[in-house]
C-alpha positions as CSV (number, residue, x, y, z in Angstrom):
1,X,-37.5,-35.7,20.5
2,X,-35.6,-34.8,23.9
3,X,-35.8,-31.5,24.1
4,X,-35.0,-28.8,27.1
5,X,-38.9,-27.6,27.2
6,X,-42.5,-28.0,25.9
7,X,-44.0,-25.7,23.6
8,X,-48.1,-26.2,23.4
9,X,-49.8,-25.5,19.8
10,X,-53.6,-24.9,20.0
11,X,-55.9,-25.4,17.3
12,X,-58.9,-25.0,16.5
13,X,-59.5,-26.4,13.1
14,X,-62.6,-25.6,10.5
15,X,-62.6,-26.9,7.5
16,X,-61.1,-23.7,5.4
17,X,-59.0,-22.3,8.1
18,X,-57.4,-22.9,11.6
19,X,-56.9,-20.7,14.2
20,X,-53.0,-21.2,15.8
21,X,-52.1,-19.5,19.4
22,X,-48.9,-21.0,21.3
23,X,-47.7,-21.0,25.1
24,X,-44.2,-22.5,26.3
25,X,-44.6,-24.7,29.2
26,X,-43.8,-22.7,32.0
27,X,-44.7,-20.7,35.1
28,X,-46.5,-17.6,33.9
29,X,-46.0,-17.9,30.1
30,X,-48.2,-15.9,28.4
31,X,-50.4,-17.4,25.3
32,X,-49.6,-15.3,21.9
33,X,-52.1,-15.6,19.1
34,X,-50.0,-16.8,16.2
35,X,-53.4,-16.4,13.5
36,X,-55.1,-17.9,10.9
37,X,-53.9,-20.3,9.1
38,X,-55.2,-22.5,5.7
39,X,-57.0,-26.0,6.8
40,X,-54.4,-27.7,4.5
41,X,-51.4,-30.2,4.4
42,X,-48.7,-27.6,3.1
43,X,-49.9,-25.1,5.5
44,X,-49.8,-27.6,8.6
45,X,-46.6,-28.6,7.4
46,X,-45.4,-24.8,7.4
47,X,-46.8,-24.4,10.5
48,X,-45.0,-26.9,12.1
49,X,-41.7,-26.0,10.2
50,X,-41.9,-22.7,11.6
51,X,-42.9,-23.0,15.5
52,X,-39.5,-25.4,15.1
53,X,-37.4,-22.7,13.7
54,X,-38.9,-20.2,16.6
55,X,-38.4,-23.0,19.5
56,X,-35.7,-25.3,18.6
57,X,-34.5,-26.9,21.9
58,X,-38.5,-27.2,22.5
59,X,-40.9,-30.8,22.4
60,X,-43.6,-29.3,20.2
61,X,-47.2,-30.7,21.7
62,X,-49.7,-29.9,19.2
63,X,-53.7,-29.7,20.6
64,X,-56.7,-29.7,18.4
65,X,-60.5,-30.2,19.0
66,X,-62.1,-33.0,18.0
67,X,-64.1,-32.3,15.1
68,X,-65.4,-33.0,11.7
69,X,-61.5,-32.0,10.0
70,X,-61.6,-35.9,10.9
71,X,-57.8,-37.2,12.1
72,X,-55.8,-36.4,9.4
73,X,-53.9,-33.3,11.1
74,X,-53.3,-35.9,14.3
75,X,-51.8,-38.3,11.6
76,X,-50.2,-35.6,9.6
77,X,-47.7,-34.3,12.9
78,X,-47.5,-37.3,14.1
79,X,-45.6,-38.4,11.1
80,X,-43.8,-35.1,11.2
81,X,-42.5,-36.9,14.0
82,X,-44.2,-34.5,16.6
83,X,-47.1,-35.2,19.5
84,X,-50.4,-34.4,18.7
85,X,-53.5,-34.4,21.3
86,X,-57.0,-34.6,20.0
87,X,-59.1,-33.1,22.7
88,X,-62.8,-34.4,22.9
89,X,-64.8,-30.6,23.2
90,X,-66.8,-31.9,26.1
91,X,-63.6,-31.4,28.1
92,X,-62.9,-28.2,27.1
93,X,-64.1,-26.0,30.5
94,X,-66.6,-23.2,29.6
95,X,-67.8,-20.9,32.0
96,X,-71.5,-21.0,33.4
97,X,-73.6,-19.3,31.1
98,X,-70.9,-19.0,28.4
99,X,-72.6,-19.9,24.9
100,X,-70.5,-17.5,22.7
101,X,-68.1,-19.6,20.7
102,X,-65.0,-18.4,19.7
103,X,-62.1,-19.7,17.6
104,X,-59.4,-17.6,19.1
105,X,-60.6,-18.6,22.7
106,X,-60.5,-22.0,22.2
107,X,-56.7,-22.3,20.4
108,X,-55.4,-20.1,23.6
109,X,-57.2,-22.7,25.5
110,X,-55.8,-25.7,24.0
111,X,-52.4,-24.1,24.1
112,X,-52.3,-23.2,27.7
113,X,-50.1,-25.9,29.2
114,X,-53.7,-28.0,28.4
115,X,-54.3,-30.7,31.1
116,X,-55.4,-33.5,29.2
């Protein structure tokens, strides 16, 4: 897809549920917590369906962690005909000291303009 702009997707994936949060790729766009979604095909499918419907003229990147979910989402949007990133969590930047883990956290971090 040629598109005017980028819209990022983070997600962190569990196996029962995902957590979704979105940024559009530019300067000063602020991340917005879309929720919780259902760790399934139809809901993936929805999910992409709708960030379409919200940001038509937009490239939809989609970012997940690498985890045990497996590839199945990557091969999923991918032949929804979007990108997909799998993101190894060793490259995800924590700050010093930080140990709490949080879902919402990491899908506002995959979705802000992620560098990988």
């Amino acid at each position: 897809m040629n598109n005017d702009t980028i819209t990022f997707i983070g997600m962190d994936t569990h196996k029962e549920f995902t957590e979704v949060a979105y940024s559009e790729y530019q300067r000063d766009a602020i991340v917005q917590h879309f929720g919780r979604i259902k760790t399934t095909k139809p809901a993936i499918k929805k999910l992409a369906k709708q960030m379409q419907s919200k940001f038509p003229n937009a490239t939809l990147h989609f970012v997940y962690e690498a985890g045990p979910c497996g590839y199945w989402v990557y091969r999923l949007l991918t032949s929804l005909g979007h990108c997909c990133f799998v993101v190894a969590p060793s490259l995800i930047p924590k700050k010093p000291g930080d140990k709490i883990k949080t879902d919402k956290r990491d899908a506002t971090f995959l979705s802000d303009g992620c560098p990988f």
